[in-house]
Residue frames relative to the residue before (quaternion, step in Angstrom):
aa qw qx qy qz dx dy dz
X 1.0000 0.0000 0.0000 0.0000 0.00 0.00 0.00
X 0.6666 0.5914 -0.2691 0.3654 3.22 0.91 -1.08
X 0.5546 0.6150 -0.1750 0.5325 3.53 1.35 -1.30
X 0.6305 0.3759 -0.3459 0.5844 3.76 0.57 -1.12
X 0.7455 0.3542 -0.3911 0.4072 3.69 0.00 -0.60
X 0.6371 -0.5016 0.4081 0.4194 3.90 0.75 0.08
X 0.7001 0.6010 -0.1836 0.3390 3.65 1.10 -0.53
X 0.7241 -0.4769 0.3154 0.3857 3.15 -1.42 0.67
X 0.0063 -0.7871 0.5077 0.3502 3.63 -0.42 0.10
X 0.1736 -0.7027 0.5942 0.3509 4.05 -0.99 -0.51
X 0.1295 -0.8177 0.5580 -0.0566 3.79 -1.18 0.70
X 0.3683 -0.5486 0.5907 0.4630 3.68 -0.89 0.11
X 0.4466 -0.7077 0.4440 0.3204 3.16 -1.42 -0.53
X 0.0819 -0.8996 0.4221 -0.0771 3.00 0.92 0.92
X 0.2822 -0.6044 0.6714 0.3228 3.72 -1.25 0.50
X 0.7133 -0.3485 -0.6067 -0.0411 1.85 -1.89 1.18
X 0.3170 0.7791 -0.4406 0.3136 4.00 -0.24 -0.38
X 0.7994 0.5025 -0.2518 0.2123 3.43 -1.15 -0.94
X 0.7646 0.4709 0.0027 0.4401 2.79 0.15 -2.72
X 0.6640 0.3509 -0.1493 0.6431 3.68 1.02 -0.66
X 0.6573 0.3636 -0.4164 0.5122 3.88 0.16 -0.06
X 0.5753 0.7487 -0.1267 0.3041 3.51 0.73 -0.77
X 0.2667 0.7757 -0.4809 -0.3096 2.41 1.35 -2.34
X 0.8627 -0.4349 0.1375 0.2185 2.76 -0.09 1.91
X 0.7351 -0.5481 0.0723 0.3924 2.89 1.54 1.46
X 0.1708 0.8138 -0.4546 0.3191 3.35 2.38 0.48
X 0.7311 0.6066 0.0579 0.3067 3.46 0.91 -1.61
X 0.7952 -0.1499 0.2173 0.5459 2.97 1.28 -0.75
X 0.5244 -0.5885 0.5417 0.2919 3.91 -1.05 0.22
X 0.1441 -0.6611 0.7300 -0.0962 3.44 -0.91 2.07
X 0.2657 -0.6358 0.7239 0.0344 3.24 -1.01 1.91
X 0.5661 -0.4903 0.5650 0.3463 3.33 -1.89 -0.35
X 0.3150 -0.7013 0.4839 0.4181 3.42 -0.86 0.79
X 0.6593 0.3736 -0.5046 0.4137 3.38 -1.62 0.43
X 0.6984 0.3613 -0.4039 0.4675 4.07 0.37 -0.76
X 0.1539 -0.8308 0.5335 0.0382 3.47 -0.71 1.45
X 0.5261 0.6515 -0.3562 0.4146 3.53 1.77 0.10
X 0.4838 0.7144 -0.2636 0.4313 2.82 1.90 -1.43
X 0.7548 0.4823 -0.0532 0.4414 3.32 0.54 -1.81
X 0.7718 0.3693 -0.2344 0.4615 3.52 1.10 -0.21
X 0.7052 0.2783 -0.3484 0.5512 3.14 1.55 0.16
X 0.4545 0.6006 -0.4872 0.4420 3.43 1.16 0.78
X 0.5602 0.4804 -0.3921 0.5492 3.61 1.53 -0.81
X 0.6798 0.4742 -0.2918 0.4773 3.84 0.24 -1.22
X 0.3988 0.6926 -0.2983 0.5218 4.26 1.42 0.33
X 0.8849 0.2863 -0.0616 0.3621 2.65 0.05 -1.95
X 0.5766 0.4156 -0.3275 0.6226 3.85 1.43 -0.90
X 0.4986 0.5328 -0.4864 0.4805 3.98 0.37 -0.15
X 0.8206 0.3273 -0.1291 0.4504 3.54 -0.28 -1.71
X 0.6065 -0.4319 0.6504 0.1504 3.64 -1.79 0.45
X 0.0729 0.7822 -0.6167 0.0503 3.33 -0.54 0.95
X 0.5944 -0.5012 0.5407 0.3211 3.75 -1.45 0.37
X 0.0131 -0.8146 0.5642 0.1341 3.81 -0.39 0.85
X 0.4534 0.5650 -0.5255 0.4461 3.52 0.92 0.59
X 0.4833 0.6853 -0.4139 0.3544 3.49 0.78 -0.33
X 0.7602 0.3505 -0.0878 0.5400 3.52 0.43 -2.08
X 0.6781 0.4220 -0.4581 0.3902 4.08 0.86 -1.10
X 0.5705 0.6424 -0.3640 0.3596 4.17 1.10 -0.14
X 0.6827 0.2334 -0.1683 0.6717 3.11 1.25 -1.19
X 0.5411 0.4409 -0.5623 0.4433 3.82 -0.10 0.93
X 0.7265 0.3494 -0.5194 0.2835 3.29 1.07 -0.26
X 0.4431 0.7042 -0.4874 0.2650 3.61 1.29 -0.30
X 0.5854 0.5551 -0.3158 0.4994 3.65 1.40 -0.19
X 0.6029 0.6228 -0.4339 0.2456 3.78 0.83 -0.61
X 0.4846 -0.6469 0.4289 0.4033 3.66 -0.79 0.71
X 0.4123 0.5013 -0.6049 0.4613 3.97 0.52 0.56
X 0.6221 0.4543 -0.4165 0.4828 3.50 0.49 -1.30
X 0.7936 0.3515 -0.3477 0.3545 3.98 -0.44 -1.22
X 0.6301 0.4521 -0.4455 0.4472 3.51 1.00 -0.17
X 0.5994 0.5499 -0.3546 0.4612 3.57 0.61 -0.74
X 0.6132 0.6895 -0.2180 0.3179 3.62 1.33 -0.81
X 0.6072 0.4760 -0.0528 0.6340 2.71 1.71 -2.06
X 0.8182 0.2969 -0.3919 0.2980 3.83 0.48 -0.31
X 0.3928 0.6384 -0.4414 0.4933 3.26 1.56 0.52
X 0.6820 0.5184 -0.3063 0.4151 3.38 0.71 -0.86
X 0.7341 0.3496 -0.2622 0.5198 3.58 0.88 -1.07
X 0.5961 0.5715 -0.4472 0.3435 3.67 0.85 0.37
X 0.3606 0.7789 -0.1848 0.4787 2.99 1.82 -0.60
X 0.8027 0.3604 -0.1069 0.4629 3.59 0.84 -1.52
């Protein structure tokens, strides 16, 4: 959500999910899961601090549904 909106995002790290949506935390602040202070002063960070939006609007597009189609017709060309 965060990414669609241009914006830092903040996340547990959680398998699977995050570390790889993120790219690996390019995107945003990966907390441990279970440390909810962590995670609340990483959110109260990120709306505080100035972030690069070229960062998240690049790696939102790797999500855009051109991209997964273009994805899916590589794949079935393949076959």
């Amino acid at each position: 959500m965060a990414l669609a909106a241009w914006m830092s995002a903040v996340s547990t790290n959680c398998p699977p999910g995050p570390r790889e949506f993120l790219g690996a935390g390019m995107c945003g602040r990966l907390c441990p899961v279970g440390d909810a202070k962590l995670l609340a002063a990483a959110k109260d960070e990120s709306l505080a601090s100035g972030h690069d939006e070229a960062v998240p609007i690049e790696r939102s597009k790797d999500f855009s549904i051109q991209n997964a189609v273009d994805q899916c017709e590589r794949l079935l060309v393949r076959q």
